[in-house]
N, C-alpha and C positions, 0 to 999 in steps of 0.2 A: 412522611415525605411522599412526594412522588415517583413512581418510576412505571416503568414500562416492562413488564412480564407475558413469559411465552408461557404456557400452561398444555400447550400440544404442537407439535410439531407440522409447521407448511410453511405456504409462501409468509413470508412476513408482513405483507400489508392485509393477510387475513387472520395471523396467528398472536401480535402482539396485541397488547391490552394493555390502556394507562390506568395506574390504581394505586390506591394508596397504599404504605407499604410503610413495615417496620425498617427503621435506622440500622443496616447492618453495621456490627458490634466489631469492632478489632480483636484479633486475636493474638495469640506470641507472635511479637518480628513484625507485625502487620500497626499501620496508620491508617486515621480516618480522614477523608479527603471529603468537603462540598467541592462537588463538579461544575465547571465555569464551562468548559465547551468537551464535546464527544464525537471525536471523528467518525463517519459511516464508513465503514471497510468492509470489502467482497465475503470475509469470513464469519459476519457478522450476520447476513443470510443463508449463510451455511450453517451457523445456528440453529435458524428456527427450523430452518427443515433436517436438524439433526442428520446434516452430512457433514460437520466441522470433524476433526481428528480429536477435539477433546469433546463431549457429551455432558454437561452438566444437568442434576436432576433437574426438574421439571418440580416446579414452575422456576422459572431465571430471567432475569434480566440480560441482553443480549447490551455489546460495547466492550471493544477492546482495547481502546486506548483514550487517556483523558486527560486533559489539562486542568489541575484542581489546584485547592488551596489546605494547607495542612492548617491545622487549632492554632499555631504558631504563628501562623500570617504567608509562608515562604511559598512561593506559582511553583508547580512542577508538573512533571509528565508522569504520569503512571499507567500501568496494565492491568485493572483493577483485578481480582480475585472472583474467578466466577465460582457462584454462580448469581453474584452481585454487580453486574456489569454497569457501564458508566453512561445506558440511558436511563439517569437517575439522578435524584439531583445531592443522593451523597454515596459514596465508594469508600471499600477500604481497599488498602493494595498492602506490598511488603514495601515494608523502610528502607530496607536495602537495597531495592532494586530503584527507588525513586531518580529523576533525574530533573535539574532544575531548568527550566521554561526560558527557554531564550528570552531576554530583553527583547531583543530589535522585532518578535512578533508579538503579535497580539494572540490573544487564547486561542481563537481557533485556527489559525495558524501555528498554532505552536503545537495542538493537541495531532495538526496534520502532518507536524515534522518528526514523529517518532518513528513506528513499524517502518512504515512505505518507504522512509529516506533511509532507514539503516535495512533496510534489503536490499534498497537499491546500492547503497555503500557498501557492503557485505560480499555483495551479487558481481559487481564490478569490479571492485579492487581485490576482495581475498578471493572469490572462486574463478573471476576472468583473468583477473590479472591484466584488466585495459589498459595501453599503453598510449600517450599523447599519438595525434596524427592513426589511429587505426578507426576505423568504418567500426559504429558501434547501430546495429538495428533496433528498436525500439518495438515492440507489437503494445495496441493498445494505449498508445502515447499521448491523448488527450485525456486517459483517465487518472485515478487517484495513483497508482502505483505510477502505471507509463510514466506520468507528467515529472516524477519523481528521480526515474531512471535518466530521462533527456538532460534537465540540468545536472544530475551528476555528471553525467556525460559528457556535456561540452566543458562541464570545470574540472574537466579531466584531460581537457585537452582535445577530445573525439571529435571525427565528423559523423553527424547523427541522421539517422535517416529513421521519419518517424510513422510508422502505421497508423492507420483511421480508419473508422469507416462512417462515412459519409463528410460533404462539404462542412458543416458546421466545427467537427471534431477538427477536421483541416484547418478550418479556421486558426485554433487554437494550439493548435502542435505549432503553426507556423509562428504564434507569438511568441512559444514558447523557448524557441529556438533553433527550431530543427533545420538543417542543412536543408534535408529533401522530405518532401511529404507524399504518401503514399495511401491514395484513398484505396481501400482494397473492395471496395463495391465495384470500382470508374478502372479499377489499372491491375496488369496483372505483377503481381510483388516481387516474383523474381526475376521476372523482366526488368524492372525499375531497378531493382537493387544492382545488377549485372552489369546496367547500361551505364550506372551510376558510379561504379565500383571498377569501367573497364574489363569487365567479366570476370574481376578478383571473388569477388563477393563479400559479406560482411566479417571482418572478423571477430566480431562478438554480439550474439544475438542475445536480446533480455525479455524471455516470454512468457509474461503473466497469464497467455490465453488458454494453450494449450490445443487441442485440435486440430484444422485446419490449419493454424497458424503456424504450430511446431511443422508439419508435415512442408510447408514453403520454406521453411528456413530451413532445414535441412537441402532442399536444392538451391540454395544462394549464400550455403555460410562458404567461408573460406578456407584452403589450405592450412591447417592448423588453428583454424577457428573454435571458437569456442560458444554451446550453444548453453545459456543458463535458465533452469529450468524453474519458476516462482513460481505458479499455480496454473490453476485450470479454469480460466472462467466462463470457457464455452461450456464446460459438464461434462470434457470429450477426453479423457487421458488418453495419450498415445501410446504406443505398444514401439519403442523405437526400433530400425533393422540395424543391429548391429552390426553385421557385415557392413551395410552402407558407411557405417562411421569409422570401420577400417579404413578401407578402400578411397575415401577422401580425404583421412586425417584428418577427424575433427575432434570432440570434444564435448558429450553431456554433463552436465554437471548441478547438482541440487542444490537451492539454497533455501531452509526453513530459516528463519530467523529467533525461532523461540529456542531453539536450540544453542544457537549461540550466548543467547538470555540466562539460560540454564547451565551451559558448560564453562562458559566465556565472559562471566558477566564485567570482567577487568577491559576486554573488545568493547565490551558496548558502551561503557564509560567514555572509554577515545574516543571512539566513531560518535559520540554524541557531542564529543569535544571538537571533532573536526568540521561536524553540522552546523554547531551553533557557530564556530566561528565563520563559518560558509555565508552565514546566513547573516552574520553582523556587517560581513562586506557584501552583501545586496547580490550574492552569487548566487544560492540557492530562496527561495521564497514558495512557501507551498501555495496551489493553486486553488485556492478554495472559491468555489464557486457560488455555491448558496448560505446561508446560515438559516438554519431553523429554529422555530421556538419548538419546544419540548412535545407540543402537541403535532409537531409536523414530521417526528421523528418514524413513525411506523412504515409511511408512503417515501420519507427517504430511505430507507432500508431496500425497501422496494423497488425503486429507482438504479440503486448501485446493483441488484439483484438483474432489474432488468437491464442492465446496459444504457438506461437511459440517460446517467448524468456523467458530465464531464468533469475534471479538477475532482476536489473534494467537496460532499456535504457535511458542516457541520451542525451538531446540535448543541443549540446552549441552555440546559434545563434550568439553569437557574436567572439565563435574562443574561447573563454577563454579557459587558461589553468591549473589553479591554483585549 
């Protein structure tokens, strides 16, 4: 088969290599999956440059989540087993942890509704505790997670107020739904947020970025606000003042998602139950923006690495089109 292997650790549009490769073999508990489409997510260039929190030997195939088909015929979602990741065009995953492929998308929308929607779901409702009618900020809102977070957000009831940076990303937060758009190159964000908010400020911020970003929202979250904390994709962790989060009464709060994978997996079963039914009434629809063939898979890697692409890219190594 084919796949895609990193054999040394960098940027991923210099580290991956397409090559041909033995059929990873199932194990106990574990199914083999041909992969119809493979979402590109931020942690999946954290891979190749061996900053991911899990390290798989070398050489691996990077891809962490996959829309395939089991020997049996049945579409589902899986996290495939690194260090046989799902830019390839076969996966094995655990059985157990499989979940079936919404109807109402197609594969790479479907392969886009796992991680990103159940962090966002996760993120929202079990650590914010979003309430209908409360100011929900978005950072990063035109991309794969962001975009993910907004419509959770307004089918939660929220007014969403979504970060970008630059007019194009704007573009796309505004289709997406967002109350208020906030280019952070053109405007300053706690200004916007304040003016917007009546000088309340957000009461719940969802920030994938980390950095600069965490460091605004701390001066614009709200009285008992809650700041949630998903990754880092500037490369900039914050060190937060906890004094500061006395003294305004707010709220940090973590959410990994493989953890709930692992302690929780009876949660991710619902939360996948309450996605897909999201997503049968045309409320939630992942935003996928490009689809690549297999050969285009190393420069999309690249791409979500560099901040360049909006929605989701997905890969379909085996041509699927459904």
């Amino acid at each position: 088969m084919q796949a895609w292997r990193v054999h040394r650790n960098g940027e991923p549009g210099e580290v991956m290599r397409l090559e041909e490769a033995d059929r990873p073999v199932p194990g106990e508990g574990q199914v083999a999956l041909r992969v119809r489409a493979a979402n590109v997510n931020f942690p999946d260039a954290l891979l190749c440059r061996g900053q991911y929190q899990i390290r798989p030997p070398l050489p691996f195939t990077p891809g962490v989540e996959v829309c395939g088909t089991t020997d049996d015929g049945r579409r589902v979602l899986a996290t495939p087993s690194l260090p046989y990741g799902g830019f390839a065009e076969y996966v094995v995953a655990d059985r157990a942890a499989l979940l079936p492929a919404p109807d109402s998308l197609d594969d790479a929308e479907a392969a886009a509704l796992h991680i990103g929607y159940q962090t966002g779901w996760f993120g929202l409702h079990r650590r914010a505790r979003l309430q209908p009618g409360e100011t929900l900020l978005v950072h990063a809102a035109a991309g794969g997670v962001g975009s993910a977070a907004v419509q959770l957000g307004k089918a939660a009831g929220a007014v969403v107020i979504g970060v970008v940076g630059g007019p194009e990303k704007a573009a796309v937060a505004r289709r997406l739904g967002c109350d208020l758009v906030v280019d952070r190159r053109e405007e300053d964000i706690v200004a916007a947020v304040k003016e917007a908010t009546g000088g309340r400020g957000a009461d719940v911020v969802y920030d994938p970025v980390g950095g600069d970003a965490y460091a605004k929202s701390v001066k614009c979250v709200a009285f008992e606000g809650r700041i949630v904390v998903v990754g880092f994709a500037s490369g900039s962790i914050p060190a937060p003042a906890l004094s500061h989060a006395l003294v305004k009464n707010y709220s940090v709060v973590g959410l990994h998602w493989g953890l709930y994978a692992a302690k929780d997996p009876a949660a991710v079963r619902a939360c996948h139950g309450e996605l897909t039914e999201l997503a049968a009434r045309g409320i939630v629809k992942p935003l996928v923006s490009e689809r690549v063939e297999m050969a285009g898979a190393a420069q999309a890697v690249q791409r979500v690495a560099d901040g360049a692409s909006t929605g989701r890219i997905v890969v379909l190594p085996t041509g699927g089109a459904r």
